[in-house]
C-alpha angles and dihedrals in degrees: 000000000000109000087238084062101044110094106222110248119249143224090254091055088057093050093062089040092055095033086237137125123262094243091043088052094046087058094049085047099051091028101248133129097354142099126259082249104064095032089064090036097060088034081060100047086043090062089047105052090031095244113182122189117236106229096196090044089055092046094055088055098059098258138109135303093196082224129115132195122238125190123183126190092247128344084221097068103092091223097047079056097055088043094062093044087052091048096047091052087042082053098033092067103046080053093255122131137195153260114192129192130177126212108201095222094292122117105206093052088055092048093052097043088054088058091052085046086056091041086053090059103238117163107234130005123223107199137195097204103207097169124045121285115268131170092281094076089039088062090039092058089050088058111044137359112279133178136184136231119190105017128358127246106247112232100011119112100236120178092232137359118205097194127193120224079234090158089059099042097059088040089061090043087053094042099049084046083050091047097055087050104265121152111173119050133184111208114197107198128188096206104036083106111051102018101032090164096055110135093243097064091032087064089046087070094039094046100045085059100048090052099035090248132159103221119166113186111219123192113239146171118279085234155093079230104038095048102049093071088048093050101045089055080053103050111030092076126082099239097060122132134267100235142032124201108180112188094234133044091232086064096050090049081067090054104055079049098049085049093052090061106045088048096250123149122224117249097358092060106026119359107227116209116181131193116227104038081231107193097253088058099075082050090062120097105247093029114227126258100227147178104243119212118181100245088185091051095052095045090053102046090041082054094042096043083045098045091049094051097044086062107045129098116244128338132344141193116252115271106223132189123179119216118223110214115217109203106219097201108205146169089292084078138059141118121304123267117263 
């Protein structure tokens, strides 16, 4: 029989396969209330007769998708990229799948993608906030679990919130730069824009004072391509400054090609220091001193936090972990030149 004839077999088929009840047969299949016994039992029989689970179908009936939403600051950022790849094989092996959105830097896109994600029916969503919290998360988190990666949402009631120590990690960044003699320092930052009170460019400010240190933060792309024209206005003149931290590894990839192209050799001529130790930074020459943040880590506690919550009764408190940088100093920085 052609797969467009064959009738897909129901719940109810399985029940009088297996000599169970429907409802009996709906727990084994989604693990609940049942022995080991009769889970593997109706999972068995499910593989025999090709039963598929509507996920729709399911939807509609109040139950689970088995789908989350994931939504990541810009698909064009490397490390967005491997986080994404790290939350799909945590899900992947709790058979969940996935739904991902990208929300190109801008807050309002991500906000309103999160509301398509709802109206889609997954059941969690894992964000990257990359804009302040409003009312509309807020609205979002009573309706369905939600938990942060990166930085929290003040004042919304998220499942779960996987911070990074981001204050620290750019005080270790300014401090090692300080160390080696720099002075004047050019930040590019992703989020100066639309989250201007995010912790990692409030403890630039802090940070620059506390080490005597001239640090202008600068807006930028959250990309390779938007940040190479950026890069090369600030560096072709001969005032520029001695050091460059850019606040993602994808930035300070724009950056070794803008110097590339102005002739400028990297550290002797401008020290580059990037935020996310993304792979492909140890295989540039010079590598890239770099901020590490376990990626692995992160993905595993945001789909824990978000499991647990997803099958809990009523409301919960949210479930917090806090993520340690390690700054991996490399040949991108060293003193400045005499």
């Amino acid at each position: 029989m052609s797969s467009r004839g064959r009738q897909r077999t129901t719940i109810r088929q399985l029940a009088e396969h297996t000599g169970l009840s429907p409802a009996a047969v709906s727990y084994a299949l989604r693990g609940m209330h049942v022995s080991a016994e009769t889970e593997e039992r109706v999972r068995s029989a499910a593989a025999e007769l090709g039963y598929e689970v509507d996920p729709i179908a399911r939807a509609l009936a109040g139950g689970e998708t088995a789908v989350i939403g994931l939504l990541v600051g810009s698909l064009a950022d490397f490390w967005n990229q491997e986080l994404v790849r790290a939350v799909q094989r945590e899900l992947y092996a709790v058979d969940r799948s996935t739904l991902v959105a990208d929300a190109d830097g801008e807050p309002a896109r991500e906000l309103e993608l999160a509301g398509r994600l709802v109206d889609h029916r997954v059941d969690g969503l894992v964000v990257v906030p990359v804009g302040p919290a409003s009312g509309g998360w807020a609205a979002i988190a009573e309706q369905i679990p939600l938990v942060t990666i990166g930085d929290a949402l003040p004042g919304v009631a998220a499942a779960g919130e996987v911070v990074f120590d981001n204050e620290r990690g750019v005080e270790d960044t300014l401090s090692h730069l300080g160390a080696l003699g720099h002075r004047r320092i050019v930040v590019l930052s992703w989020a100066v824009e639309t989250s201007a009170d995010r912790a990692a460019e409030r403890a630039v400010a802090s940070s620059a004072r506390a080490l005597g240190l001239d640090c202008d933060v600068v807006g930028c792309a959250y990309s390779l391509n938007g940040s190479r024209p950026l890069a090369l206005e600030l560096l072709r003149n001969a005032d520029r400054p001695s050091a460059v931290f850019c606040l993602s590894d994808s930035i300070a990839y724009g950056v070794y090609v803008a110097c590339a192209e102005l002739g400028l050799a990297i550290p002797g001529d401008v020290a580059v220091a990037g935020f996310g130790d993304h792979p492909i930074s140890r295989l540039l020459a010079p590598p890239l001193t770099s901020t590490f943040w376990d990626v692995e880590q992160a993905a595993g506690l945001a789909t824990g936090f978000l499991l647990e919550a997803i099958g809990a009764e009523g409301p919960q408190s949210t479930l917090r972990e806090v993520i340690a940088p390690e700054l991996v100093a490399r040949a991108s920085t060293r003193a400045p030149a005499a």
